[in-house]
C-alpha positions in Angstrom: 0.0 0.0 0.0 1.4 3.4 -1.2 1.7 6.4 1.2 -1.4 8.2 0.5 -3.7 4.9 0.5 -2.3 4.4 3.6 -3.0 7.7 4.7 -6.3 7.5 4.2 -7.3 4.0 5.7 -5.8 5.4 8.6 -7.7 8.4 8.6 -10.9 6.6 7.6 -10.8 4.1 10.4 -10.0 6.6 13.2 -12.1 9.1 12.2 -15.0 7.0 10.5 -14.7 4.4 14.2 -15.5 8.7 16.0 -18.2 9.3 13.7 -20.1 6.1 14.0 -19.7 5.9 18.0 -21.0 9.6 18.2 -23.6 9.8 15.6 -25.4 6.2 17.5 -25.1 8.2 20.6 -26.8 11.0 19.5 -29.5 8.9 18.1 -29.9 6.5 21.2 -30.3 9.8 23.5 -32.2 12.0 21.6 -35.9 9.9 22.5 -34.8 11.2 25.9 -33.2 14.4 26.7 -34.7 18.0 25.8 -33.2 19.4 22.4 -31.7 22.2 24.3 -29.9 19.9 26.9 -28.6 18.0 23.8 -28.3 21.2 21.7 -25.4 22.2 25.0 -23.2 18.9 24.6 -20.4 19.8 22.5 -20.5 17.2 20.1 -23.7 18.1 18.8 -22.4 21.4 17.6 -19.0 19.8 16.5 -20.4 16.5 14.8 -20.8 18.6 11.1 -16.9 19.2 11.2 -16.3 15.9 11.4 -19.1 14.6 8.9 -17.5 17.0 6.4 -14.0 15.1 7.0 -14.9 12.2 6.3 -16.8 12.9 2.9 -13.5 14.5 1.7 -11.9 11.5 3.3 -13.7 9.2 0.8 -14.0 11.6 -2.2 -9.6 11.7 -2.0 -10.2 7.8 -2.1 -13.1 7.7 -4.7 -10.5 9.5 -6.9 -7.6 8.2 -6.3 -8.7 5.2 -7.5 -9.6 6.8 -11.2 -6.3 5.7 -13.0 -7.4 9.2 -15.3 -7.5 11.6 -12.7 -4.9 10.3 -10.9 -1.9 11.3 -13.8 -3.2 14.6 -13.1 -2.8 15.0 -9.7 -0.5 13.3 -7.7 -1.6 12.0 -4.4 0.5 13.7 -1.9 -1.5 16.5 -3.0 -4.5 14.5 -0.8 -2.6 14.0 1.8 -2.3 18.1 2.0 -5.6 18.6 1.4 -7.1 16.4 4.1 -3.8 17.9 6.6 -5.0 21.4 5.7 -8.6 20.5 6.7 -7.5 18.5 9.8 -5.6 22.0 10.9 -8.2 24.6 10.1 -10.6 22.2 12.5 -8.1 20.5 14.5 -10.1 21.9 17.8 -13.1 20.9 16.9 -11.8 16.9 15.8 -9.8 16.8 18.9 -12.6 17.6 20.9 -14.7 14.9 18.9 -12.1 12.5 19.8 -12.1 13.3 23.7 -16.3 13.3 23.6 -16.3 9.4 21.6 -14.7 8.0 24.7 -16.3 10.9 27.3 -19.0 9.6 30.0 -21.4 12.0 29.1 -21.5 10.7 25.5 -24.4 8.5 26.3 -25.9 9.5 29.4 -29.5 10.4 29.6 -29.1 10.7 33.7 -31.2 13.8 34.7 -27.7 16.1 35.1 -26.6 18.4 38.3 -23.3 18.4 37.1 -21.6 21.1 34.7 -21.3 18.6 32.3 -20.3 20.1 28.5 -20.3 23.9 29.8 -17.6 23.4 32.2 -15.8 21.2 29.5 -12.1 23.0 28.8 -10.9 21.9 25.1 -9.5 18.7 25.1 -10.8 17.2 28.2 -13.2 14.6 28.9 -15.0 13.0 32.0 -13.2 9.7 33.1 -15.8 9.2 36.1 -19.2 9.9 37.5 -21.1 8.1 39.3 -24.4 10.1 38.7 -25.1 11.7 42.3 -22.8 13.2 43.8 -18.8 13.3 42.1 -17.4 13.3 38.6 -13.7 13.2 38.0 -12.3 15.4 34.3 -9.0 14.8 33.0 -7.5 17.3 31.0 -4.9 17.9 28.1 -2.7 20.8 27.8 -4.2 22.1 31.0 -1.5 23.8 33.1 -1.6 26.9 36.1 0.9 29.2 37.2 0.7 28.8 41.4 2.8 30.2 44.3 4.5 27.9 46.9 3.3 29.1 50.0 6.7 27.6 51.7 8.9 29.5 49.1 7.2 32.0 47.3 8.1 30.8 44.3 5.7 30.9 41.3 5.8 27.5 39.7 4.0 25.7 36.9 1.6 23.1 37.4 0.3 20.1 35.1 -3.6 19.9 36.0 -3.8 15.9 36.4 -7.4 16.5 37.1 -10.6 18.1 38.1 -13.5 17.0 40.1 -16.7 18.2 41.0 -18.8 17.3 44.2 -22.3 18.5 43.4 -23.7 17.3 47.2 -21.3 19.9 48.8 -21.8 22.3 45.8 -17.9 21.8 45.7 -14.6 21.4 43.2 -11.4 20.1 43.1 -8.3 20.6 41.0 -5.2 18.3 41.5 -1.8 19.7 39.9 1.6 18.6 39.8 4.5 20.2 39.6 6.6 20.6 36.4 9.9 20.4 38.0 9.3 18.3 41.1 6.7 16.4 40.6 4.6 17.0 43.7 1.3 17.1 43.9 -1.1 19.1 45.3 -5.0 18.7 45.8 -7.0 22.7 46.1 -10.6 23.6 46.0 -11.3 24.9 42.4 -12.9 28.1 41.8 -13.3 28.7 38.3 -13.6 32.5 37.4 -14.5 34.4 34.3 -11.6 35.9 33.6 -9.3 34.1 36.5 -9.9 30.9 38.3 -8.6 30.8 42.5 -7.7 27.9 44.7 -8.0 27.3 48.1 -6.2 24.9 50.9 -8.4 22.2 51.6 -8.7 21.4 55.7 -11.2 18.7 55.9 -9.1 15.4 56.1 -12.3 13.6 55.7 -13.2 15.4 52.2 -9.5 15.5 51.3 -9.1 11.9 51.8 -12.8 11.2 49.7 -11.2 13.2 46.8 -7.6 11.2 46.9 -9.7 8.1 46.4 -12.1 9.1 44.0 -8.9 10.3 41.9 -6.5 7.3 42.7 -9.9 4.8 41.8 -9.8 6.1 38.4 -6.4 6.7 37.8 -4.6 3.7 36.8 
């Protein structure tokens, strides 16, 4: 198989495999939640991006395999074309890629939780159990803290982010860039700036240090 064929069956299957799961699950919830609860989850909005992929995906492989168009083009030019495309969107198809394989995708549970409006791009929900906590994992997610021991403003990797909706309550976990240590603060996210605070409860600190650790492995 030539380099562009095999571009494409690549692209096909991965992207065609995110289609098919999302497009079911929009079908299978739809009996059951209110158009504008649907109309919120971000793969509704997104799911016409990818649709439009995956018909250039097969019109590049509907004409690469006409012999007579082919000598006229040559077929690193498809690879370009579908790259451009993939760039131009590459939010949007990431995103798609995080919601295939999110908890929400699916769920028809009457929601407390933020759900798809607190969704940051490229993050997903690992973990809820439908009443009280859900657990987010993020990509490319990082803060800028101050160590209370030194002073020193360091950067942190967000490992995660939960939300507790029976104390109306959430968490972020970071770790250090440098170090590696870890640190588990209330989460309050702002408009224009989100704030942390010291968690004192050993009981609720504890609750969220199992919650995380139970999903994280």
């Amino acid at each position: 198989m030539d380099k562009v064929h095999q571009f494409i069956k690549l692209e096909k299957d991965k992207y065609g495999k995110i289609f098919v799961d999302i497009s079911y699950a929009i079908d299978n919830v739809s009996p059951f939640l209110d158009k504008k609860i649907l109309a919120r989850r971000k793969y509704t909005a997104k799911i016409p991006t990818l649709k439009k992929y995956i018909e250039l995906i097969e019109s590049a492989e509907s004409e690469l395999d006409t012999k007579k168009f082919f000598k006229k083009l040559k077929g690193d030019k498809y690879i370009s074309l579908l790259e451009s495309y993939k760039n131009d969107h590459l939010e949007s198809l990431s995103q798609l890629e995080k919601c295939a394989n999110c908890e929400c995708l699916s769920c028809t549970a009457d929601c407390k939780f933020d759900s798809c409006l607190g969704c940051k791009i490229g993050s997903k929900i690992v973990y809820c159990d439908r009443e009280k906590i859900n657990v987010t994992k993020h990509n490319n997610f990082s803060i800028n803290l101050v160590n209370d021991r030194t002073g020193e403003n360091n950067r942190y990797t967000v490992l995660s982010t939960l939300q507790d909706i029976k104390l109306d309550k959430k968490y972020i976990i970071v770790e250090n860039l440098l170090s590696k240590e870890k640190f588990i603060l209330y989460y309050y996210p702002g408009i224009s700036e989100d704030s942390y605070g010291e968690i004192s409860n050993a009981e609720e600190f504890d609750f969220i240090v199992s919650t995380f650790q139970s999903v994280d492995q």
